[in-house]
N, CA, C and O atoms as a Maestro MAE file, in Angstrom:
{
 s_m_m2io_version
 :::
 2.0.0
}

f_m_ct {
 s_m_title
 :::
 protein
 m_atom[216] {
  # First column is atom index #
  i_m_mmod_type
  r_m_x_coord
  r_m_y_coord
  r_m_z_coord
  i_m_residue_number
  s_m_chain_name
  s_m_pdb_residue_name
  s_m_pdb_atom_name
  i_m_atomic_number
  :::
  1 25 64.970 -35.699 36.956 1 A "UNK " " N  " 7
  2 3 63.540 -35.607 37.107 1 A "UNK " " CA " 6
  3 2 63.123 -34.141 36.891 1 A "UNK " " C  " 6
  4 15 63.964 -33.266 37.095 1 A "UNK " " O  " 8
  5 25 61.983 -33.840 36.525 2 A "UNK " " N  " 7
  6 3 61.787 -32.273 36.069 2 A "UNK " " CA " 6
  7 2 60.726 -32.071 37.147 2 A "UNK " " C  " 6
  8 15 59.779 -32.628 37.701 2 A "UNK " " O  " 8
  9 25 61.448 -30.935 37.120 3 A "UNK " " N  " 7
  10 3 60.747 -29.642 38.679 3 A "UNK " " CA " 6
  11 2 58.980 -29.827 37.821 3 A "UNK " " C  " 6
  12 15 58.622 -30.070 36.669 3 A "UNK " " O  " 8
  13 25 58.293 -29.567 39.067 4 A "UNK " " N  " 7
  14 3 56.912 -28.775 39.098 4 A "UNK " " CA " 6
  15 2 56.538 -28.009 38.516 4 A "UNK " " C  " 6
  16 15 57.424 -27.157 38.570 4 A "UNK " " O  " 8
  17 25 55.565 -27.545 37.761 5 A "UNK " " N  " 7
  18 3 55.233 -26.085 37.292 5 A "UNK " " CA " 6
  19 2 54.583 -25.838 38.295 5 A "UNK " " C  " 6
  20 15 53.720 -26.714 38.366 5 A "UNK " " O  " 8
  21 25 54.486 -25.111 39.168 6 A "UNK " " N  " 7
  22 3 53.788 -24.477 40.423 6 A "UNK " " CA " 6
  23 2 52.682 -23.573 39.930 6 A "UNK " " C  " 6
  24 15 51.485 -23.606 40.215 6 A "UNK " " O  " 8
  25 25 53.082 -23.082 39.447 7 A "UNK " " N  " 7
  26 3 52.465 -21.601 38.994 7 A "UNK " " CA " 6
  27 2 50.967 -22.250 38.110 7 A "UNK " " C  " 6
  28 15 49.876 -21.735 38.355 7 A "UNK " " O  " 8
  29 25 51.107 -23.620 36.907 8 A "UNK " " N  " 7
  30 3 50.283 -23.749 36.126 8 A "UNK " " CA " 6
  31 2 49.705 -24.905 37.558 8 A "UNK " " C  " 6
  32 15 48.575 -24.587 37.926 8 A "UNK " " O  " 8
  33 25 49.991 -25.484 37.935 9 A "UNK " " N  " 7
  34 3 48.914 -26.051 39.187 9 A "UNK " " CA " 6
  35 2 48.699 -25.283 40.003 9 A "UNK " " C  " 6
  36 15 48.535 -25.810 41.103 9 A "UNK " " O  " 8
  37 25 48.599 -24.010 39.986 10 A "UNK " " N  " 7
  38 3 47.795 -22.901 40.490 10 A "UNK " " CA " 6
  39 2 46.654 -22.614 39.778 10 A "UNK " " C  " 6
  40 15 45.457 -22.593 40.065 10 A "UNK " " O  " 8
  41 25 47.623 -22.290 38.277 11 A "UNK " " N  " 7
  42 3 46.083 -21.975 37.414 11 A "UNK " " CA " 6
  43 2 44.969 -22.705 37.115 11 A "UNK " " C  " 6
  44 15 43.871 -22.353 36.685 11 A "UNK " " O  " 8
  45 25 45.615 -24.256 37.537 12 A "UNK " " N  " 7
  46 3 44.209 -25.214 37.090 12 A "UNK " " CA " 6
  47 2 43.204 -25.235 37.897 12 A "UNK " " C  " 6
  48 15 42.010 -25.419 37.656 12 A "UNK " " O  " 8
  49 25 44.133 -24.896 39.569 13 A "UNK " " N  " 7
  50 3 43.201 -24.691 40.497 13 A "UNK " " CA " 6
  51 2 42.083 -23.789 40.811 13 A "UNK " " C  " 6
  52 15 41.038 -24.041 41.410 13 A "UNK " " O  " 8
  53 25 42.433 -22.868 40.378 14 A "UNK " " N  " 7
  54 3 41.803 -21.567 39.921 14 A "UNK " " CA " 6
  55 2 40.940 -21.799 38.968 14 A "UNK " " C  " 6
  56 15 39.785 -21.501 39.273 14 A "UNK " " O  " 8
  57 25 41.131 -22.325 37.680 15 A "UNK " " N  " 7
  58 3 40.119 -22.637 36.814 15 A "UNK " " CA " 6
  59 2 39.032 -23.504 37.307 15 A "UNK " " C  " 6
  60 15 37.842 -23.358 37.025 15 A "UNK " " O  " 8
  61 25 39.645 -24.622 38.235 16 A "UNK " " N  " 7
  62 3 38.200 -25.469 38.056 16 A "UNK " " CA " 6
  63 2 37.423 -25.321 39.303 16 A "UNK " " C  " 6
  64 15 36.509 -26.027 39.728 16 A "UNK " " O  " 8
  65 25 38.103 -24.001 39.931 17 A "UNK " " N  " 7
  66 3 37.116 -23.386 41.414 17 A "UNK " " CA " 6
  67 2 36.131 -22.956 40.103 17 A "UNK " " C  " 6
  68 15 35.116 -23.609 39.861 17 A "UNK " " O  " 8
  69 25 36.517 -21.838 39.316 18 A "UNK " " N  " 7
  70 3 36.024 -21.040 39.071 18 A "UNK " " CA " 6
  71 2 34.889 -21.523 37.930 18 A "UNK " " C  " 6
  72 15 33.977 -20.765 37.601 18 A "UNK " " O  " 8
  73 25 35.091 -23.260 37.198 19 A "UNK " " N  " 7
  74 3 34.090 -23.583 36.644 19 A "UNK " " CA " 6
  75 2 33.072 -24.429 37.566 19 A "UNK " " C  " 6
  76 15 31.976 -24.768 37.120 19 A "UNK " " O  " 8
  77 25 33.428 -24.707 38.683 20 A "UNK " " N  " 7
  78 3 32.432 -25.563 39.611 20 A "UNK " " CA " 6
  79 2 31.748 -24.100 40.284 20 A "UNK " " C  " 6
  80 15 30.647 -24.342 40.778 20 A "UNK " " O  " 8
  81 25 32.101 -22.849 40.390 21 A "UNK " " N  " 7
  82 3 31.633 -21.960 40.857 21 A "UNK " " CA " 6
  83 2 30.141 -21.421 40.121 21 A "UNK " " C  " 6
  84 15 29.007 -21.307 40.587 21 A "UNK " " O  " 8
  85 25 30.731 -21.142 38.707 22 A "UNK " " N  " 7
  86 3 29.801 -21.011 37.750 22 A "UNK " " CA " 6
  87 2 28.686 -21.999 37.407 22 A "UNK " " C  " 6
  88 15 27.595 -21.611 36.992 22 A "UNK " " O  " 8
  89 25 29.072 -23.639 37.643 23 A "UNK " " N  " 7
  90 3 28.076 -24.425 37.291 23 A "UNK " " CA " 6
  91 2 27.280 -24.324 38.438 23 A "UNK " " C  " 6
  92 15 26.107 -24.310 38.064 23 A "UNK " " O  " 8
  93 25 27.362 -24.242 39.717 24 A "UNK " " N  " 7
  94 3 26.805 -23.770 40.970 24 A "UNK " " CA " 6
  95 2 26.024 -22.521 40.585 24 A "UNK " " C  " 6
  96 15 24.895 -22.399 41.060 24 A "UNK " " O  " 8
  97 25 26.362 -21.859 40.015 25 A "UNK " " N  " 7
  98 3 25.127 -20.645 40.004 25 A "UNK " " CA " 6
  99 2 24.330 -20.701 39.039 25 A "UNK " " C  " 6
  100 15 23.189 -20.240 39.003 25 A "UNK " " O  " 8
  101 25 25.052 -21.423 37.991 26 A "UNK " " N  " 7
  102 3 24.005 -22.032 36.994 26 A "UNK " " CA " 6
  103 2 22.639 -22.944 37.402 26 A "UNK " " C  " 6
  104 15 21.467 -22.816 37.049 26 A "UNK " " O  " 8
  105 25 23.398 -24.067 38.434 27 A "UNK " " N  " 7
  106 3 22.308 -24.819 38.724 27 A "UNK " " CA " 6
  107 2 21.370 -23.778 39.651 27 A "UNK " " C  " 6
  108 15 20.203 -24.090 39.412 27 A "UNK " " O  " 8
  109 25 21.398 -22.891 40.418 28 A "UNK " " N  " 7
  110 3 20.774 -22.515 41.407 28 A "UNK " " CA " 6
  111 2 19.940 -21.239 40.526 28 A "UNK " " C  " 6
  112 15 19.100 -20.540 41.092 28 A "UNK " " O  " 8
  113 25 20.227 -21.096 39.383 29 A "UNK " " N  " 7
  114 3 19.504 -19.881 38.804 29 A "UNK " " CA " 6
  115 2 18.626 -20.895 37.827 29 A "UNK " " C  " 6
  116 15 17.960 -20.136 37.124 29 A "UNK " " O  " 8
  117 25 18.364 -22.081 37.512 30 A "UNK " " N  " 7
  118 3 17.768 -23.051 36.734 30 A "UNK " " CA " 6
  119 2 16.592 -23.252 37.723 30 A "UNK " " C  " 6
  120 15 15.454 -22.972 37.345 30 A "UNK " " O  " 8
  121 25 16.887 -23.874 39.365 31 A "UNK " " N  " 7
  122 3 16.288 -24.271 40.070 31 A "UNK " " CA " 6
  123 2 15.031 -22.893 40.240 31 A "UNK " " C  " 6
  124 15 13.803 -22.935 40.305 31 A "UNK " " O  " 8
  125 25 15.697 -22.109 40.260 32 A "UNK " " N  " 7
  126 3 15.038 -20.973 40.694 32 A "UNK " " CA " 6
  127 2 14.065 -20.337 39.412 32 A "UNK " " C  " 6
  128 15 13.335 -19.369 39.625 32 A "UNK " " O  " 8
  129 25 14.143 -20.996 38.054 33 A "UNK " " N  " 7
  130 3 13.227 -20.447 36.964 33 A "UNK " " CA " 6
  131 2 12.449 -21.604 36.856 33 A "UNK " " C  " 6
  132 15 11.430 -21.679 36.170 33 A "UNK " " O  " 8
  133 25 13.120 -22.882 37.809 34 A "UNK " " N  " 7
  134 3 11.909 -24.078 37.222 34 A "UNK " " CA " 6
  135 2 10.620 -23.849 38.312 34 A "UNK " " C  " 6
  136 15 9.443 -24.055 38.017 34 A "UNK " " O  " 8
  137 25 11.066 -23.416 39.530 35 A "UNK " " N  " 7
  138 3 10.135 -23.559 40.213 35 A "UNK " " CA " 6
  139 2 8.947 -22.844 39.869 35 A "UNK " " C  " 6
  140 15 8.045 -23.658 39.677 35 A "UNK " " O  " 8
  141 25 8.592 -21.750 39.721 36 A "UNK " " N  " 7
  142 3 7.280 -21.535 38.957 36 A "UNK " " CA " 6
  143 2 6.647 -22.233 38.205 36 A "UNK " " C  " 6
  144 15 5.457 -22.213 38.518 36 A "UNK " " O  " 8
  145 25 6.939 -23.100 37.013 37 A "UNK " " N  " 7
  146 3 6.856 -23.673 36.531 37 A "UNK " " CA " 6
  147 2 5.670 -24.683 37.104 37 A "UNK " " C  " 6
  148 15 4.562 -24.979 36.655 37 A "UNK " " O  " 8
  149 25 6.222 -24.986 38.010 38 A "UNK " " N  " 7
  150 3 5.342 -26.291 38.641 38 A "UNK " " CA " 6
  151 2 4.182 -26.055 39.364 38 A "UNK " " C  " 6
  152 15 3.420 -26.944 39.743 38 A "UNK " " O  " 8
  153 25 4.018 -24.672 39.592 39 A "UNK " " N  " 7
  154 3 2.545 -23.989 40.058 39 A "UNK " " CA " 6
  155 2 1.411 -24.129 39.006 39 A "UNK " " C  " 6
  156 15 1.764 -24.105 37.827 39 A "UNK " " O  " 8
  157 25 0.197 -24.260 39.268 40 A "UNK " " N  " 7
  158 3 -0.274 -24.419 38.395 40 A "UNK " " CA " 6
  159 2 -0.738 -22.312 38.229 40 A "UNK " " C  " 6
  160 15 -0.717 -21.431 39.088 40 A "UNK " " O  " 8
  161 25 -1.072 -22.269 36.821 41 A "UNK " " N  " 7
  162 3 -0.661 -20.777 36.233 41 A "UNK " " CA " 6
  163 2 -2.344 -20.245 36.460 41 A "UNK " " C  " 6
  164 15 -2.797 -19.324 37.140 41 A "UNK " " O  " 8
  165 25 -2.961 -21.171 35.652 42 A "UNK " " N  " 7
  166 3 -4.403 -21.024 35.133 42 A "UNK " " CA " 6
  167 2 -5.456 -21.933 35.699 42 A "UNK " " C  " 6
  168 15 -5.829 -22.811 34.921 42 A "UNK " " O  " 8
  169 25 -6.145 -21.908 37.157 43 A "UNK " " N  " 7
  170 3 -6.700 -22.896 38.040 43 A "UNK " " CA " 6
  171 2 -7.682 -23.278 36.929 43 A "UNK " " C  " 6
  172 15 -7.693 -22.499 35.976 43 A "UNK " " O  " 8
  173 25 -8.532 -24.361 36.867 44 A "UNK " " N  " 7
  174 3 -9.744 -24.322 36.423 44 A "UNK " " CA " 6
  175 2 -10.532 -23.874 36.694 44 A "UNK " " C  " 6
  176 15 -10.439 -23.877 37.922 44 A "UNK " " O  " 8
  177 25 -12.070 -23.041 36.252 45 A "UNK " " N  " 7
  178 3 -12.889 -22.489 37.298 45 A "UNK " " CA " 6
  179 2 -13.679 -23.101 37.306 45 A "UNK " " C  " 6
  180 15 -14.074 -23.616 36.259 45 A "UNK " " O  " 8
  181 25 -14.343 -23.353 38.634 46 A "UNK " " N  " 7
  182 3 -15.688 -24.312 38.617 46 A "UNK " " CA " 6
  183 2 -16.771 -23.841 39.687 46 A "UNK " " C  " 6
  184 15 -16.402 -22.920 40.415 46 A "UNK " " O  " 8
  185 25 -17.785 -24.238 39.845 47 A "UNK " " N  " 7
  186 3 -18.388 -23.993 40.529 47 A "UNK " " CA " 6
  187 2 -18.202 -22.985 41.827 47 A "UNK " " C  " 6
  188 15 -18.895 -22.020 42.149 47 A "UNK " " O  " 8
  189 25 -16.924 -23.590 42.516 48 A "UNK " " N  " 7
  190 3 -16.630 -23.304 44.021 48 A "UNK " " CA " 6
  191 2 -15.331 -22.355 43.854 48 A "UNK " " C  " 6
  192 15 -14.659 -22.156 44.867 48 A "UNK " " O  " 8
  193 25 -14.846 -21.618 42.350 49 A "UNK " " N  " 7
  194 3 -14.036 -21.035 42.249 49 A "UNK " " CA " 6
  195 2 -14.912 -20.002 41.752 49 A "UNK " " C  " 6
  196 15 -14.700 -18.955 42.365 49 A "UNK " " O  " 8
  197 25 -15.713 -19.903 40.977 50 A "UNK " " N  " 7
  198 3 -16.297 -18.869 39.964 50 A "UNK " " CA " 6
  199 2 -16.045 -17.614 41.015 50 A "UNK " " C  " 6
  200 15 -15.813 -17.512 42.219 50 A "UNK " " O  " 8
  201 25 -16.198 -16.816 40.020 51 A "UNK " " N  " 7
  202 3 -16.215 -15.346 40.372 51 A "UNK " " CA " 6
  203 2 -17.663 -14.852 40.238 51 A "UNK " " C  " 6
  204 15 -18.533 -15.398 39.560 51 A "UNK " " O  " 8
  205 25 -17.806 -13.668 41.027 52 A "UNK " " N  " 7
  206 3 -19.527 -13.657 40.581 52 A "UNK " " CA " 6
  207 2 -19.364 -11.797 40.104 52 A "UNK " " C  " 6
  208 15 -18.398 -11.147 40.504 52 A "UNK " " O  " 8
  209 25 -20.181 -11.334 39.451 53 A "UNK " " N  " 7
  210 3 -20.195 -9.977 39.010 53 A "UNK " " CA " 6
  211 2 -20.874 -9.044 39.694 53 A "UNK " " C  " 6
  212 15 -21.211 -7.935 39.278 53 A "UNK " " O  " 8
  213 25 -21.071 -9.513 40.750 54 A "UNK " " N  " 7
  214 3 -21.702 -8.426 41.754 54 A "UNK " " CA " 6
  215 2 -21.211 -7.220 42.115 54 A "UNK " " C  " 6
  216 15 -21.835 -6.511 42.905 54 A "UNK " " O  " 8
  :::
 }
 m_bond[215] {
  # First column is bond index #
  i_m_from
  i_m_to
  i_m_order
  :::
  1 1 2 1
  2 2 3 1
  3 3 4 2
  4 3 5 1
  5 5 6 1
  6 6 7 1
  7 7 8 2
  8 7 9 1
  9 9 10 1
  10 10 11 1
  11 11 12 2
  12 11 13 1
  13 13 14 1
  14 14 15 1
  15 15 16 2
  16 15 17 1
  17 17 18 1
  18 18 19 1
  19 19 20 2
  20 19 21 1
  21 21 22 1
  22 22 23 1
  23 23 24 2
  24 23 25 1
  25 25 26 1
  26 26 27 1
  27 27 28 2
  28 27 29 1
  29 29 30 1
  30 30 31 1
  31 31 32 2
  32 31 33 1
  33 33 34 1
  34 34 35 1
  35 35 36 2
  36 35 37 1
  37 37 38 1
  38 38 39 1
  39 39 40 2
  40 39 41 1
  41 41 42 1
  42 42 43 1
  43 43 44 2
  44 43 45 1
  45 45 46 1
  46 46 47 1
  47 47 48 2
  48 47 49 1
  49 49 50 1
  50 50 51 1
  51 51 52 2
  52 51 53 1
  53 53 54 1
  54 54 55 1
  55 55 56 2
  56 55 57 1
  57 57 58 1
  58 58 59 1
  59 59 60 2
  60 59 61 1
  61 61 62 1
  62 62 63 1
  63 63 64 2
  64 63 65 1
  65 65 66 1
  66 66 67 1
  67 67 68 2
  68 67 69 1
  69 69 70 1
  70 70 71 1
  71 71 72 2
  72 71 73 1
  73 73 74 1
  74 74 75 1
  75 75 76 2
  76 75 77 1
  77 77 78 1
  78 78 79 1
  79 79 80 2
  80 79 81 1
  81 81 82 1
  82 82 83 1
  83 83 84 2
  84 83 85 1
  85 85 86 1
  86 86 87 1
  87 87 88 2
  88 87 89 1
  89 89 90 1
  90 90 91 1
  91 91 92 2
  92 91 93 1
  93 93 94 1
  94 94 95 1
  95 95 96 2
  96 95 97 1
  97 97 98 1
  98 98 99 1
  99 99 100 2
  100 99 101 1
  101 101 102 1
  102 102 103 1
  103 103 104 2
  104 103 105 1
  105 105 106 1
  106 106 107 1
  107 107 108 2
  108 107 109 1
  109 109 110 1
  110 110 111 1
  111 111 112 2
  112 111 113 1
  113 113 114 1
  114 114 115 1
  115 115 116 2
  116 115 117 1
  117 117 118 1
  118 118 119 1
  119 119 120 2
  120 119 121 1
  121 121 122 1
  122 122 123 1
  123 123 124 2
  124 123 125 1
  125 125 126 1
  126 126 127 1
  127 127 128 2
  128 127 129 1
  129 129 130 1
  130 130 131 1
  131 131 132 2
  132 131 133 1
  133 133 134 1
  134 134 135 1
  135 135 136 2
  136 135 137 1
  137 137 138 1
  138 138 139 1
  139 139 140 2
  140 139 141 1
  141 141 142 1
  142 142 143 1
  143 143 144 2
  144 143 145 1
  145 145 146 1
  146 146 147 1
  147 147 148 2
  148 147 149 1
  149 149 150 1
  150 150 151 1
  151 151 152 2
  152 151 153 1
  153 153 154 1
  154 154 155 1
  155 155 156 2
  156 155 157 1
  157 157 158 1
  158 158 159 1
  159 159 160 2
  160 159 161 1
  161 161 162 1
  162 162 163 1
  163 163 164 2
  164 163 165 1
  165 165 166 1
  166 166 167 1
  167 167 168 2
  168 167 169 1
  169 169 170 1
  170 170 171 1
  171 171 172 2
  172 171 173 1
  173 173 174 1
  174 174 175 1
  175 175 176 2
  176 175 177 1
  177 177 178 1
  178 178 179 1
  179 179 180 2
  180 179 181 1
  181 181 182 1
  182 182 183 1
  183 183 184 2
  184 183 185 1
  185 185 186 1
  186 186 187 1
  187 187 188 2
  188 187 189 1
  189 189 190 1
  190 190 191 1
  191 191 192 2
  192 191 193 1
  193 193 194 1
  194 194 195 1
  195 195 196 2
  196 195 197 1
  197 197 198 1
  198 198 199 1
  199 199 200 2
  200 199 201 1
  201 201 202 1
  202 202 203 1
  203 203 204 2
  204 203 205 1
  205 205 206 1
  206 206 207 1
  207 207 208 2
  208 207 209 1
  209 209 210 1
  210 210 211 1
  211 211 212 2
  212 211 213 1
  213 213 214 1
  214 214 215 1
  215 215 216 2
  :::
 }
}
């Protein structure tokens, strides 16, 4: 029966911390550019918003 590679089931472990790490900051830097987004930017102005030039 053939031994373990120890060493390369280290490295995989390591790799897929380190790509679930990255997709984690990915998602949280996405979340964090969508949210503006959903504000509104440019209110409408109307009556009870206007600005006056006084």
């Amino acid at each position: 029966m053939a031994k373990d590679n120890y060493s390369y089931k280290k490295y995989a472990r390591e790799l897929a911390k380190k790509k679930k790490k990255e997709a984690k900051e990915q998602r949280r830097l996405d979340k964090k550019n969508v949210q503006p987004d959903n504000e509104v930017k440019n209110p409408p102005i109307g009556p009870e918003t206007e600005l006056t030039g006084e």
